[in-house]
C-alpha positions in Angstrom: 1.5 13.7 0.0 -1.4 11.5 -0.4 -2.7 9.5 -3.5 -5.8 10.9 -4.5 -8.6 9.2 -6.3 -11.8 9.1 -7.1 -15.0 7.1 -5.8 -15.6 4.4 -7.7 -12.3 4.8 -10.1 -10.1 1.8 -10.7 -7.6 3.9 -12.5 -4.7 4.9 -12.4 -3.2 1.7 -10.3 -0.9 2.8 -6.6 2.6 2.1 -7.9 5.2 2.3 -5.0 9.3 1.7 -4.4 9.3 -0.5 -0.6 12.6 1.2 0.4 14.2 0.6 4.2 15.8 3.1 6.6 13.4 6.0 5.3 14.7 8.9 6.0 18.6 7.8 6.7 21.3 8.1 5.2 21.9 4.6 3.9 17.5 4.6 2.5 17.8 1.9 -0.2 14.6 0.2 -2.0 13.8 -3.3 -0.2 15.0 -6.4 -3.1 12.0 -8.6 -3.2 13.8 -11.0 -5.2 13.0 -13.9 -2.4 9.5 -12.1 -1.5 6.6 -14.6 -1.9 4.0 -11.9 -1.7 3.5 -8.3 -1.2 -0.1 -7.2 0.5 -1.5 -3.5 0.0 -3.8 -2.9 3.2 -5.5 0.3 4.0 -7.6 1.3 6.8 -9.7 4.4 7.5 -7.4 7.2 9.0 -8.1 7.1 12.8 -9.5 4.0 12.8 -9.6 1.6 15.7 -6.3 -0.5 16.1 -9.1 -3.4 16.2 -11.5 -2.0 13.3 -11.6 -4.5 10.4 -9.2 -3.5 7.3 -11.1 -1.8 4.9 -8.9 -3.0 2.1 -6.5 -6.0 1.6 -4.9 -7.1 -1.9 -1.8 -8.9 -2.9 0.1 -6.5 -4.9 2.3 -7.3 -8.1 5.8 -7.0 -8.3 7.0 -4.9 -11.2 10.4 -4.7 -10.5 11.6 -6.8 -7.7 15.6 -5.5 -7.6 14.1 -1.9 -7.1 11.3 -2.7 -4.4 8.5 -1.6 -7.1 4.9 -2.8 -6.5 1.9 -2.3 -8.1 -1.8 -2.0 -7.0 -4.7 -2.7 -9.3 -7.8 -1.5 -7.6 -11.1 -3.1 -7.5 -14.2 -1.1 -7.8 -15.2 -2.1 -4.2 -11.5 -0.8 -3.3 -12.9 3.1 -3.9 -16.2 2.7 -2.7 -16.3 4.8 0.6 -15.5 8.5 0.5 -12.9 9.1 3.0 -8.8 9.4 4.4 -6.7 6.2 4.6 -3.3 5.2 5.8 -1.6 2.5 3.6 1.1 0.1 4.5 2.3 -3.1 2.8 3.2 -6.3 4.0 6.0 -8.1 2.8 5.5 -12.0 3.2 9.4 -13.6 2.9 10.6 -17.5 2.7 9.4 -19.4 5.0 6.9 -17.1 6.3 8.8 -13.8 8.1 6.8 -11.0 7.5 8.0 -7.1 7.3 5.8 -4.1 7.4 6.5 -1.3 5.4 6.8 1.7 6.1 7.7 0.9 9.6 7.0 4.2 11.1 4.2 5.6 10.1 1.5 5.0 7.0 1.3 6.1 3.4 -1.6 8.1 2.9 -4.5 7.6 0.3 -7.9 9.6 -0.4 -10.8 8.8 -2.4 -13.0 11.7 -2.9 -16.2 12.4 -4.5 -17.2 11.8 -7.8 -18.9 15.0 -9.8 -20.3 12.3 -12.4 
């Protein structure tokens, strides 16, 4: 199911649980006790593998036991009219960095404002 917003809205924020083995039977929430950073990046659905990121934010961590992030959008963020796939990017001591979701994208759609 995707997040839906609208153009131009900055409200409400993306709020999301990181979690590992999706879809297994041991799926637990990722701890991002030791996580330095946590970046939101979305691209256009079907975009190029080499088409620029249309956005790129560092997230905050709400809960960091439970793998919860938040999102505050930028006005710029909501812009463009159109489908996007999500992922995060999980930057760990001294620099690893995991992907998340590994399989796949998070979806997100900003669709036109009436006003």
């Amino acid at each position: 199911m995707a997040f839906v917003i609208k153009q131009g809205d900055t409200r409400p924020t993306y709020v999301a649980q990181l979690k590992e083995n999706v879809g297994q039977t041991d799926e637990r929430p990722i701890d991002l006790t030791g996580a330095q950073s946590v970046n939101f990046i979305m691209k256009k659905t079907n975009a190029s593998a080499t088409a620029p990121f249309d956005v790129k934010g560092v997230m905050t961590i709400e809960n960091a036991t439970a793998g919860i992030v938040e999102y505050t959008w930028g006005a710029a963020d909501t812009a463009t009219i159109a489908d996007y796939d999500v992922e995060f990017e999980i930057t760990w001591a001294p620099g690893a960095v995991e992907t998340v979701p590994n399989k796949g994208y998070l979806s997100v759609s900003v669709v036109a404002d009436l006003g």
